[in-house]
N, C-alpha and C positions, 0 to 999 in steps of 0.2 A: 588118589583124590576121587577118583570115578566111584571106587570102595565106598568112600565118605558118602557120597552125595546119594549114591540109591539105598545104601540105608537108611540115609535122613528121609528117602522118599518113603520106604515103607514103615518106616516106623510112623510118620507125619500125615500120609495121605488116606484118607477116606471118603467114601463115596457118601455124598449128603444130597437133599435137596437144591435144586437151582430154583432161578424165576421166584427170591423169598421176599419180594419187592413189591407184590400182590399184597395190598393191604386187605387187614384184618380191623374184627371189631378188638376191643379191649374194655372190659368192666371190671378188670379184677382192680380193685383201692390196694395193693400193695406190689403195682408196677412202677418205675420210674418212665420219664421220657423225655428225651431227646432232638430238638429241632434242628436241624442246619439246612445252611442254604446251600446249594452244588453249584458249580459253574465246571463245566465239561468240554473237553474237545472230541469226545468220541463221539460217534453217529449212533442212531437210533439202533432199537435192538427190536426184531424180528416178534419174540414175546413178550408181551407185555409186563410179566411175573422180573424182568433182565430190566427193563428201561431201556438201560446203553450196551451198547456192544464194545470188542476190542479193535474195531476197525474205526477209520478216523473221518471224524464230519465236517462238512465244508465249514461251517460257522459251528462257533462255541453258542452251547444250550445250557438251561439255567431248572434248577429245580429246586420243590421245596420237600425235603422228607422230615419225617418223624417214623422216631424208633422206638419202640418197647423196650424195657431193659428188666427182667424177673428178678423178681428179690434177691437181697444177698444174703438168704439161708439156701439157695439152691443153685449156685453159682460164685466160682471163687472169684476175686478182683483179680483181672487183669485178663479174664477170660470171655472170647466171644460163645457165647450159648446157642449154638445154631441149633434150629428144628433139626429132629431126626424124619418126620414127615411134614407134610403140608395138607392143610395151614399151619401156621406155627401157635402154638398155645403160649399167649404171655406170661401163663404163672410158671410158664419152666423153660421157655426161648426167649430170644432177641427175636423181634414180631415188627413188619410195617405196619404202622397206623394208617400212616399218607404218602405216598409216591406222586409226586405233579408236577410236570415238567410245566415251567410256566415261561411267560415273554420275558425279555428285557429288564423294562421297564416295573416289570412286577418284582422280578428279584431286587431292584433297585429299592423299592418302595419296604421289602420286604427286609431287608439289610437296614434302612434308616427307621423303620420303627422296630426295629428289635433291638438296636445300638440303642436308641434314643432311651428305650423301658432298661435296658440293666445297668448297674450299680458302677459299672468304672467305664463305659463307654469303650470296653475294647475289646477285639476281632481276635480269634487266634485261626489262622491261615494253616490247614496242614494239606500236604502234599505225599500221596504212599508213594510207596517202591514199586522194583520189578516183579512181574508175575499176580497183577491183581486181577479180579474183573470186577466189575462195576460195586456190586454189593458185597465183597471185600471189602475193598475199598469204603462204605458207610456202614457197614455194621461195625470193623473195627475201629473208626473214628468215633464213633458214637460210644461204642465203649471207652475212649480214651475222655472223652469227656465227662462222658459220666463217673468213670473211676476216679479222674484227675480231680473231682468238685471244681471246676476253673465256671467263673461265670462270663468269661468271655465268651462273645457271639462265633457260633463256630461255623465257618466256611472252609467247606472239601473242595481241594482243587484235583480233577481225577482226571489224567489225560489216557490215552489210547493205549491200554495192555492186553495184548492177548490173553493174559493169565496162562498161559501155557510154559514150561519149561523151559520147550527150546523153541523161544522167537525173543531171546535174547537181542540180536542185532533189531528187531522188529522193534521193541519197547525202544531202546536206544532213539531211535530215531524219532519217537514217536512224544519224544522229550521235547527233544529238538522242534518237531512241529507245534510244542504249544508253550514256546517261549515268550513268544509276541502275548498271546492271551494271559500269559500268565503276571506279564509284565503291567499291561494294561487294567488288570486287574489293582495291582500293586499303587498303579497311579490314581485310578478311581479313589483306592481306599486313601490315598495320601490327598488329595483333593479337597476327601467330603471334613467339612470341619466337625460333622456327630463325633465320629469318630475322634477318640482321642487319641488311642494305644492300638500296634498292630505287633503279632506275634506270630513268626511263621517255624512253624516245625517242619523238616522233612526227614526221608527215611528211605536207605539205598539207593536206588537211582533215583528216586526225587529231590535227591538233593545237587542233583548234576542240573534239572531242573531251574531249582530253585537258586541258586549259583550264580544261572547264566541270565536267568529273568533280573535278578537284583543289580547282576551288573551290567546289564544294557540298560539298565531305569541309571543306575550312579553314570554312566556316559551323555547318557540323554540330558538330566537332568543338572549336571554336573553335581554331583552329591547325595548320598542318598535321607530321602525324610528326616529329621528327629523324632517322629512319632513313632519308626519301626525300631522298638528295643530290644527286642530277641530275636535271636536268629539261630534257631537249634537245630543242629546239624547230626541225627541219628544214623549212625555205621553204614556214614556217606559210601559210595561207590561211586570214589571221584578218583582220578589220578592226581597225587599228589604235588607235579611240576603245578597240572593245571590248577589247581588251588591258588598257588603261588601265585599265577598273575590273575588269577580272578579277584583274590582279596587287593592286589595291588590295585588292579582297575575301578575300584570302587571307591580308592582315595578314601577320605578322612574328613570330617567322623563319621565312622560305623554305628552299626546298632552291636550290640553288646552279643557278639558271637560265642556260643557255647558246643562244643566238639564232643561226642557221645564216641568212646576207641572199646574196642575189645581184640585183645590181641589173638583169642583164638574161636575168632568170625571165621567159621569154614566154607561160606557163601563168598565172602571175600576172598578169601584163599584161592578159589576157582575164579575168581573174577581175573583176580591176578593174571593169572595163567594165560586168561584170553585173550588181555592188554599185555602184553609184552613181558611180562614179569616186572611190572612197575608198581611201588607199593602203592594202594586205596587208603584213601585218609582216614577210613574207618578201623584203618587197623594195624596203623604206626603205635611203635613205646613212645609215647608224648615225654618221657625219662630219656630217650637217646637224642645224641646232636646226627640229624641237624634239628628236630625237630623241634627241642627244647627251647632253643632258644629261638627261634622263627616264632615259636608259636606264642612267646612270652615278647617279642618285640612288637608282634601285630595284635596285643592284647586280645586274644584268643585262650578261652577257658576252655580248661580237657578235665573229662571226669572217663577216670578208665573203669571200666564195666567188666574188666576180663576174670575177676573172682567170682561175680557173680553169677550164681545157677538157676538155672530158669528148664522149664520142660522144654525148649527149643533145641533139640540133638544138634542145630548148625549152629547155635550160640547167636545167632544172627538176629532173632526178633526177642530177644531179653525184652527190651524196651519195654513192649507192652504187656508182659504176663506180670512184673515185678511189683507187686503190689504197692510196695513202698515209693520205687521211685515214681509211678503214675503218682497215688495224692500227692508227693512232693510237690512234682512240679505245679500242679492245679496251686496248690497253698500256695507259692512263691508268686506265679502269676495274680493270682485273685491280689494278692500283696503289693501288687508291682514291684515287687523288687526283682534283680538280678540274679540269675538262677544262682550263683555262686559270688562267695565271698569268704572273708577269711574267717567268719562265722564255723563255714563249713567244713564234716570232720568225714573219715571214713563211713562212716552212716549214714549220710544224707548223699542216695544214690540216687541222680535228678536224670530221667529221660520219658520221654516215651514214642510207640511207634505205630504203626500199623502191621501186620503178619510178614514176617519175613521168610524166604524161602531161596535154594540155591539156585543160582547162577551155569547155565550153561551154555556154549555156542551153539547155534543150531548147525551142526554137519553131523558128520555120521558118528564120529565119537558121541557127541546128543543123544543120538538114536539109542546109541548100543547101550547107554547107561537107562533110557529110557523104557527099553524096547522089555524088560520084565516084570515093569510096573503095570505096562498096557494089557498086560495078558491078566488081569487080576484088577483093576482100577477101572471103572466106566466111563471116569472122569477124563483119563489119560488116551482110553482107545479115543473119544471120541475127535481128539485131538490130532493124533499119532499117522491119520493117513497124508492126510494134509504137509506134515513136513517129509514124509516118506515120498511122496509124489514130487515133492520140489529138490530132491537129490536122488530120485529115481531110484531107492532102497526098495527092499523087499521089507512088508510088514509079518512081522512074525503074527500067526496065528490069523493070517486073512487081513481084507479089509476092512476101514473103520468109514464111519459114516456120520455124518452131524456136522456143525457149524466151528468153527474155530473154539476149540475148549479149552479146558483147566486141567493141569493138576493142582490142587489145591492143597500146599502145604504151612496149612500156618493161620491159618489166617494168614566203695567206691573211692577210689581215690580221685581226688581234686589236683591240678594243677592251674595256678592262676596264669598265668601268665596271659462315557456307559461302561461297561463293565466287559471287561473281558472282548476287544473290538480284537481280531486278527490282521 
């Protein structure tokens, strides 16, 4: 497995520009663009170019970006187009326009006239994975939206990632810390009556996230909304017992949950490994008991993804390179209907995600799979002293220097069966 994961790192990982969050002009008439609003548990970030960092803020902050998105003769769908320098050039990158961390009350104002102007008054909520940093995390949303054509209002929920490899237990926790806000968030949106329809996607550890927020709102509230109708669950990195009493705890009726499986997720695979050897819900046979029929008693939709190929060597972020299933899902939502029905045939492969990347503990096994990406990767050294200091390893090739970093890797069959208060 160790084999696995550092060749998915060298095949996957390159050294790019950071701090791409420094807005730019844009005059070219054949960019697209992109608004959403951010609500953040992470603290401020040192350069300006980052906004947030992966370390976590006392109170959740609120932003408003806009992205550039270059045409699609120079870019394939379902791909982020990161500058190779900076500034970024809109006619061949993904380009900040706007970066504005703003109050409160402004993102509130900012959420109810943006519901209020579009066509079906509804939110789609997405939540990344492990291993993001800040502008990960919105360049690839931003892609997802724009690929998806969805005209729901899009809010990024981005909690505390190091973007690093091995701070594994580090993101874990850092879920955990932005349960309350994320919940809170949840009720706001259930609250405002603009709002009609609320859509929440998440992907690998955000959906451990997203799990645990929707089920302290079903206890709180005894019930969860009618307004939340999807609830799309991409190649969760959930343990599977726990699913079981999460959906239980949520009692009935659900929003219309839909389960994204690939059975040969090799991010999952290692995930496995660290939890016990207990399977991850992202990457059960939804065909084997028990889960067939669990998943068909708690009307929970499975679309298995594991035929399909995507440039992701850990098979783990398909979601969002797949050109297909991105505009699907957009068309179905913009639709309101339910991502799945009996309509649906092998062809209609409905997901999408943010950048997926492997899974590993931070101990010295971590290191050792790490330790000959750092000799060759800029992104990796700058990371690599930091956990070497906290298990007292030797860094191969000297020490590293810099701020908690990245490696940055990454950005159908159906079965039916105020904002943000901590």
């Amino acid at each position: 497995m160790a084999t696995v994961v550092l060749l998915a790192l060298l095949e996957g990982c390159a050294s790019r520009p950071t701090g791409v969050l420094s807005p730019v002009a844009d005059t070219s008439p054949s960019t697209s663009r992109v608004e959403m609003l951010v609500a953040t548990t992470r603290g401020r970030a040192s350069k300006p170019g980052e906004m947030f960092a992966g370390e976590r803020g006392m109170t959740p902050s609120f932003a408003e970006i806009t992205v550039s998105i270059p045409p699609d003769d120079v870019r394939k769908v379902g791909e982020v187009a990161w500058p190779k320098k900076l500034p970024s050039n809109p006619t061949t990158d993904f380009a900040t326009l706007r970066a504005e961390e703003v109050s409160r009350d402004r993102a509130e104002n900012w959420l109810k006239t943006s519901v209020s102007q579009s066509s079906d008054r509804s939110v789609l909520v997405f939540i990344h994975g492990f291993n993001n940093r800040f502008e990960d995390s919105v360049y690839r949303f931003a892609q997802i939206v724009h690929d998806s054509g969805t005209r729901s209002i899009p809010v990024l929920v981005t909690w505390p990632s190091r973007g690093s490899l091995l701070a594994y237990g580090y993101d874990r926790e850092s879920t955990n810390y932005t349960r309350n806000a994320l919940e809170n968030l949840f009720q706001y949106l259930a609250r405002d009556p603009g709002v009609k329809e609320v859509s929440v996607l998440a992907h690998s550890m955000g959906n451990w996230l997203a799990l645990e927020s929707l089920r302290q709102m079903a206890i709180r509230n005894g019930r969860l909304p009618p307004k939340f109708k999807n609830v799309m669950l991409a190649a969760p990195d959930v343990d599977v017992d726990v699913f079981r009493s999460q959906i239980a705890d949520m009692g009935t009726p659900r929003p219309q949950f839909t389960l994204f499986v690939s059975r040969d997720d090799r991010a999952l695979a290692v995930s496995r490994r660290v939890w016990g050897d207990v399977a991850r819900l992202g990457s059960i046979d939804p065909e084997q008991e028990p889960y067939k029929t669990e998943l068909a008693a708690n009307d929970i939709s499975v679309i298995d993804l594991t035929k399909i190929k995507t440039g992701d060597s850990l098979h783990h972020g398909k979601f969002a390179e797949s050109p297909e299933i991105v505009q699907l899902i957009g068309t179905r939502l913009s639709d309101g209907q339910a991502l799945t029905d009996n309509r649906l045939g092998l062809g209609d492969h409905i997901v999408t995600a943010t950048a997926g990347v492997a899974h590993a503990a931070g101990t010295a096994a971590g290191l050792a799979i790490a330790a000959p990406v750092a000799a060759v990767d800029q992104n990796t050294r700058d990371n690599f002293a930091n956990h070497v200091g906290v298990l007292g390893a030797t860094v191969p090739g000297g020490p590293a220097r810099g701020r908690p970093g990245s490696v940055d890797c990454g950005s159908a069959k159906t079965t039916s069966t105020k904002i943000c208060d901590r």
